[in-house]
C-alpha positions as CSV (number, residue, x, y, z in Angstrom):
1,X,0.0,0.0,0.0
2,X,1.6,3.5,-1.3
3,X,-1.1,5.6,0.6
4,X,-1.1,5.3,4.1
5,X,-3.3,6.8,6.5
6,X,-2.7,8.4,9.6
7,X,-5.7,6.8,11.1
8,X,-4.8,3.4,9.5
9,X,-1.6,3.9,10.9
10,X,-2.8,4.2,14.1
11,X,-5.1,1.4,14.1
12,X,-1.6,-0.9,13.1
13,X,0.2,0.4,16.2
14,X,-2.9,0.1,18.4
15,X,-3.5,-3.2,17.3
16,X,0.2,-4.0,18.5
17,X,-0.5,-2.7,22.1
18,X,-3.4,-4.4,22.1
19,X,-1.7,-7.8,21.0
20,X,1.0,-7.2,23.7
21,X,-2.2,-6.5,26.5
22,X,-3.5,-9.8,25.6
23,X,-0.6,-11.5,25.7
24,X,1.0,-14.2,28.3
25,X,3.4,-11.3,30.4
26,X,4.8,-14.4,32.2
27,X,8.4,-13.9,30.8
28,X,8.0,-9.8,30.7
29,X,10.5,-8.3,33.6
30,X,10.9,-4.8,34.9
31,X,15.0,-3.4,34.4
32,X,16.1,-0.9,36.6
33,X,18.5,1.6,35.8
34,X,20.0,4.2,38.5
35,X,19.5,7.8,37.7
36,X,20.3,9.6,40.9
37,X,20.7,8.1,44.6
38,X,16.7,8.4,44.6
39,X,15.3,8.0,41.3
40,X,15.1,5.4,38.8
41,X,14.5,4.5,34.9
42,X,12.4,1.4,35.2
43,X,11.4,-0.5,31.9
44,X,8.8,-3.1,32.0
45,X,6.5,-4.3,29.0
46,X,4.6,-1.0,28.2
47,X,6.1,2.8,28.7
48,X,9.3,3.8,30.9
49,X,8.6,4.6,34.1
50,X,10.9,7.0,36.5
51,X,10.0,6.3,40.0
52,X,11.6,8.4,43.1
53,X,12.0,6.5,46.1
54,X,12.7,7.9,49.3
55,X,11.6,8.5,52.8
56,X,8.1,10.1,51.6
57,X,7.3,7.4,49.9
58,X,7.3,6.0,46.7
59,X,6.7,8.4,43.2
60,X,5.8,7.3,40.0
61,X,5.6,8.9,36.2
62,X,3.3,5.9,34.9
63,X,2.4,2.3,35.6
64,X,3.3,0.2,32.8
65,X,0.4,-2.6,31.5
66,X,-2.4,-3.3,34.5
67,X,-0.5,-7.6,33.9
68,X,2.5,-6.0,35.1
69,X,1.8,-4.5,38.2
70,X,2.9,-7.7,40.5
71,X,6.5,-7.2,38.8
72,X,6.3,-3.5,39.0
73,X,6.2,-4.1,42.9
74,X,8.5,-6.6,42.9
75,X,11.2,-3.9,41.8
76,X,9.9,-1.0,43.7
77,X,10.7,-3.4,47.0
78,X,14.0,-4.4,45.7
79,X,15.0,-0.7,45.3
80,X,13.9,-0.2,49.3
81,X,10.8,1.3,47.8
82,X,6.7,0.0,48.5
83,X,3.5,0.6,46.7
84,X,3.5,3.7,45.1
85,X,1.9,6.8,47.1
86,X,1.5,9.3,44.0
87,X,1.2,8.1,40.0
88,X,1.2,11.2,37.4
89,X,-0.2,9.9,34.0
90,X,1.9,11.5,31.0
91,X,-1.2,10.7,28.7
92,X,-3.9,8.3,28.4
93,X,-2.6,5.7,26.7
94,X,-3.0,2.2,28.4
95,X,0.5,0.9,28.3
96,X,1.3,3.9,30.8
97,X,-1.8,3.7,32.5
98,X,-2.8,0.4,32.7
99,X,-1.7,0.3,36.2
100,X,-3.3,2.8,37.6
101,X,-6.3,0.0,37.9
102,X,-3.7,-2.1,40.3
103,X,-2.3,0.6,42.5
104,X,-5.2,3.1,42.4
105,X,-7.3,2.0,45.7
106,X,-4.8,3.2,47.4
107,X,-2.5,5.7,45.4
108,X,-3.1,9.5,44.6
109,X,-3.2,9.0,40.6
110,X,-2.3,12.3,39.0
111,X,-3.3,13.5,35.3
112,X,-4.0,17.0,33.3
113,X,-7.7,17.4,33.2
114,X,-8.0,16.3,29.2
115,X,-6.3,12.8,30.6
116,X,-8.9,12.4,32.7
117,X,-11.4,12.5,30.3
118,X,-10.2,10.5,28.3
119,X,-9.6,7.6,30.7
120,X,-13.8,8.4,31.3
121,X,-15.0,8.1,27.8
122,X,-12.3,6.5,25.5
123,X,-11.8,2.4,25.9
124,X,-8.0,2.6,26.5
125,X,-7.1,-0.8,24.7
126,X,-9.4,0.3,21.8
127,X,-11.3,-2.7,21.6
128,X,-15.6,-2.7,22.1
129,X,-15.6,-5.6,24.5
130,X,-12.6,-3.7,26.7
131,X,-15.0,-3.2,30.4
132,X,-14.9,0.5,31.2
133,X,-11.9,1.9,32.9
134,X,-12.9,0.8,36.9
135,X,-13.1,3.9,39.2
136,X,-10.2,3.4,41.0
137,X,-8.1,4.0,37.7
138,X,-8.9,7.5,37.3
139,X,-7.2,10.3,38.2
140,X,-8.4,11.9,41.5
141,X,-5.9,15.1,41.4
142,X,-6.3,17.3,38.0
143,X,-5.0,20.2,36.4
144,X,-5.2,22.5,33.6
145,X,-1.0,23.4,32.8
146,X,1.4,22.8,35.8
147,X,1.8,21.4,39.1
148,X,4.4,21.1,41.5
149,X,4.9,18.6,44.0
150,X,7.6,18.3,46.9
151,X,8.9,14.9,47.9
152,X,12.1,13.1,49.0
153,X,13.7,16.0,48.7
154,X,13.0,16.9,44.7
155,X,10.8,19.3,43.5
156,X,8.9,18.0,40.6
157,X,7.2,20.1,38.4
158,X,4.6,18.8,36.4
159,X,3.9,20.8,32.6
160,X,1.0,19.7,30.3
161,X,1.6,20.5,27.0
162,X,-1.2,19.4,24.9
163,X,-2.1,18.9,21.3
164,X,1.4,16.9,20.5
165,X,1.4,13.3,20.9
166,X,-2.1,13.6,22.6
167,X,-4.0,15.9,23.7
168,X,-3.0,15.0,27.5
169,X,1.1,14.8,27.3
170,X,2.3,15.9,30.4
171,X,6.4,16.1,31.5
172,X,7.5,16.2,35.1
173,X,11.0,17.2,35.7
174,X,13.1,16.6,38.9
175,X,14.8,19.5,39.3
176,X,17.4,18.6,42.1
177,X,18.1,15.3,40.2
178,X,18.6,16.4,36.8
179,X,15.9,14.4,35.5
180,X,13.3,14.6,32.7
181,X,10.3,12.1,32.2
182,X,8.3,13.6,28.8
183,X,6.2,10.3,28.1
184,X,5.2,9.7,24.4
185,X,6.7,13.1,23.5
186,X,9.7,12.0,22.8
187,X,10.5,7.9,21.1
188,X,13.9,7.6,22.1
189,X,15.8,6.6,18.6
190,X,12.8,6.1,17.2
191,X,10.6,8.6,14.6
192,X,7.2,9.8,16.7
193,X,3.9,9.4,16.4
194,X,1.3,11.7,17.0
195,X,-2.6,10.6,17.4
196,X,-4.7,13.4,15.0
197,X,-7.9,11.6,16.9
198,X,-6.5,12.0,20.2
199,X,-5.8,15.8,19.7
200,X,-2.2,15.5,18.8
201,X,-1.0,17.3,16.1
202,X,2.2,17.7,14.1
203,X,3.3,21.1,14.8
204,X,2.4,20.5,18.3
205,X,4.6,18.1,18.6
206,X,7.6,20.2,17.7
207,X,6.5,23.0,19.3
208,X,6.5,21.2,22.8
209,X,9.5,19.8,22.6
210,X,11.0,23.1,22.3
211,X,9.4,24.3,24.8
212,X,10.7,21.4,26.9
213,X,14.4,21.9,25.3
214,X,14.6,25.8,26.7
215,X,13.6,24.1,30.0
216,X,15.9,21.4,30.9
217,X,19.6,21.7,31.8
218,X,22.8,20.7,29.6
219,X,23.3,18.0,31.6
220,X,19.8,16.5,32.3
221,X,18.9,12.8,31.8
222,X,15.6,12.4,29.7
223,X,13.4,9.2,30.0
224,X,11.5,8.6,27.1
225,X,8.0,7.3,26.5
226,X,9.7,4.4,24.7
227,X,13.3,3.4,24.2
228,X,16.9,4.0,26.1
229,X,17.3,6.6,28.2
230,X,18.6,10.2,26.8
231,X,20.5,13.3,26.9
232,X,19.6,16.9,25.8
233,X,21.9,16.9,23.1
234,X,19.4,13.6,22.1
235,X,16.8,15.6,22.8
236,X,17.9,17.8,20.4
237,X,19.0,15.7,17.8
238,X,15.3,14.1,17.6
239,X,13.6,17.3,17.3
240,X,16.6,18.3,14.0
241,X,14.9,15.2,13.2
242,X,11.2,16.2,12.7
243,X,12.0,19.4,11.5
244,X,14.4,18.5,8.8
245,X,11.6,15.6,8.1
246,X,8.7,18.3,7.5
247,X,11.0,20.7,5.9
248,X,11.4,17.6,3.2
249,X,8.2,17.4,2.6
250,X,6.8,19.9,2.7
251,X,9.6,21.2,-0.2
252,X,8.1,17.6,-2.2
253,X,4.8,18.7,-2.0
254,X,5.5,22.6,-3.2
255,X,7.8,20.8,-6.3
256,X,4.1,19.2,-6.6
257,X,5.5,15.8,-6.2
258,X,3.0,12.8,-4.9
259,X,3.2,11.2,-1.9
260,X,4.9,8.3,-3.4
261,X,7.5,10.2,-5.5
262,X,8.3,11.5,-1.8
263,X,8.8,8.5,-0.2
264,X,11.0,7.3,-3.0
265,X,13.1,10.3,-2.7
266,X,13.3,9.2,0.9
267,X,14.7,11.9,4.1
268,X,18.5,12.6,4.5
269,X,20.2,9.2,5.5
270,X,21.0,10.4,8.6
271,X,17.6,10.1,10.0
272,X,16.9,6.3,8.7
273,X,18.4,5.2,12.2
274,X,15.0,6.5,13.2
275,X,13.2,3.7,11.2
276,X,11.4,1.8,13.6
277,X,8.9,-1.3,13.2
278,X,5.6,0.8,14.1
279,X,7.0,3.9,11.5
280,X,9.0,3.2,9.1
281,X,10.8,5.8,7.1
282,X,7.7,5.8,4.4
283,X,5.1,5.6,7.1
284,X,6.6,8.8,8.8
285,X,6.8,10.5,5.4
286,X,3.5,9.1,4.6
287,X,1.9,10.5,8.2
288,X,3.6,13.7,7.8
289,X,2.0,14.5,4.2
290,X,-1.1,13.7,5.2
291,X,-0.9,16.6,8.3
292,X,0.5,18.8,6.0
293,X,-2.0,18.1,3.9
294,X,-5.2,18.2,5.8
C-alpha cells in the first residue's frame, strides 16, 4: 500500500498494544536503571517509568500494563521502595496507564484534566468488548497546565503541553536530580507518532519539545516514553529530526510531487536510524504528508 493513512496507521500500532495486552506477560521483567541516589528508569513491557524512592514514599511517572503490576512491585521493594503513594499519568494511553487499575485504591493517581477525560469516555485498549476503565483507575488530582509537588527532597514540576502526541502529554521534571520524564513526547531513537484523533497534532509536537528543550539543563537525563534513556543533546537531535523531516516534505509537496515520489526520494540518511517497526521511514513521510495536507 503506497497511501497510508494516519488513522490506519494508528489502528496498526494500536493493534500492537493491544496484542502485547492480551498477551501471556509471564516472561515480561521490569530493568532498573539508577538515575540519581533516589530516582530510577524502570522499563517493564509497556512505557518507561521513572520512579523516586525515598523517605516520603514512593513516586511514580506511569504504571506500565495493569498484567505488570505484580512485577512492578517486585522492583519498587528491591529498590527499598513499597506501593507507590503518588502516580502522574503522561497521557492516556493504556501501556502507561494500565496500572493505575492495580495501585489506584490506594495511590493518589495524578493527570491533566484532558487525561482524565479520556480515561472516562475513551476504551483505553481500543477494543468494544474492553470493560470500562474501573473507578479506581482515574485520576483523582487534576489540572489544567502545571503542578508542583515536593517529595524526597525533589521538586517536581509537572507541565502539560497538549495537542502533541495527545492531547494530554504531560512532563514532570526533577529538578534537584537532573531528571526529565516527557512520556510519548519523545520515542527515544525512534521517529514519533502523534494521534490526529486523540488531539495530537504535528506542529504541536515540535512545538512542545522546544518548549521542553529551553527548559531542561545541559546536563539533564531524559526518560523517554519508549526506548533508552537520553540526553539533551538527544533531545535535540530528535527534534533536528522532525523538522528536517517536514522541511522535506513539505519542499516535495510545493515541487508538486505525490506522496509516493516523496517516499522514493526518501529523508536525508541520517535520520533512517529512526526507522522503527511501528514507523517506518515511508510511514513517517507518509503521516507527515497527510498533516501537511489536511
Amino acid at each position: 500500500m503506497n497511501i497510508f493513512s494516519p488513522v490506519l496507521f494508528i489502528g496498526i500500532v494500536l493493534t500492537s498494544q493491544i496484542g502485547l495486552a492480551d498477551d501471556d506477560f509471564s516472561k515480561e521483567v521490569v530493568k532498573s536503571t539508577p538515575l540519581t541516589s533516589s530516582i530510577h528508569m524502570l522499563e517493564g513491557a509497556g512505557g518507561n517509568i521513572t520512579a523516586l524512592i525515598g523517605s516520603d514514599g514512593v513516586f511514580l511517572v506511569d504504571d506500565d500494563f495493569a498484567q505488570m503490576a505484580d512485577k512492578l512491585l517486585v522492583k519498587l521493594k528491591e529498590l527499598k521502595g513499597a506501593s507507590p503513594r503518588l502516580i502522574v499519568n503522561t497521557h492516556f494511553h493504556y501501556d502507561h496507564t494500565g496500572g493505575n487499575e492495580v495501585f489506584g485504591s490506594t495511590a493518589t493517581i495524578i493527570a491533566a484534566t484532558a487525561v482524565r477525560d479520556r480515561l472516562m469516555k475513551e476504551q483505553p485498549l481500543w477494543k468494544k468488548e474492553h470493560p470500562p476503565v474501573p473507578p479506581q483507575a482515574l485520576p483523582t488530582l487534576t489540572f489544567e497546565r502545571t503542578l508542583t509537588v515536593h517529595m524526597n527532597g525533589e521538586e517536581i514540576r509537572i507541565l502539560h503541553l497538549p495537542h502533541g502526541h495527545t492531547d494530554g502529554d504531560t512532563v514532570v521534571f526533577f529538578t534537584q536530580g537532573k531528571v526529565a520524564s516527557l512520556g510519548d513526547l519523545y520515542f527515544s531513537g525512534m521517529y514519533p507518532i502523534f494521534h490526529l484523533e486523540h488531539d495530537g497534532s504535528l506542529d504541536g509536537y515540535i512545538r512542545n519539545i522546544e518548549i521542553v528543550l529551553k527548559k531542561l539543563p545541559e546536563d539533564c537525563k531524559i526518560v523517554s516514553g519508549h526506548g533508552p534513556l537520553s540526553t539533551k543533546a538527544d533531545l535535540a537531535k530528535y527534534h533536528q529530526m522532525i523538522v528536517s523531516s517536514v522541511a522535506t516534505v513539505r519542499k516535495g509537496i510545493k515541487a508538486g510531487r505525490t506522496l509516493e515520489q516523496i517516499q522514493k526520494a526518501g529523508l536525508a540518511p541520517q535520520w533512517e536510524p529512526f526507522s522503527h517497526g511501528y514507523v517506518t521511514t515511508d510511514r513517517w513521510i507518509a503521516m507527515i504528508y497527510a498533516a501537511i495536507k489536511k
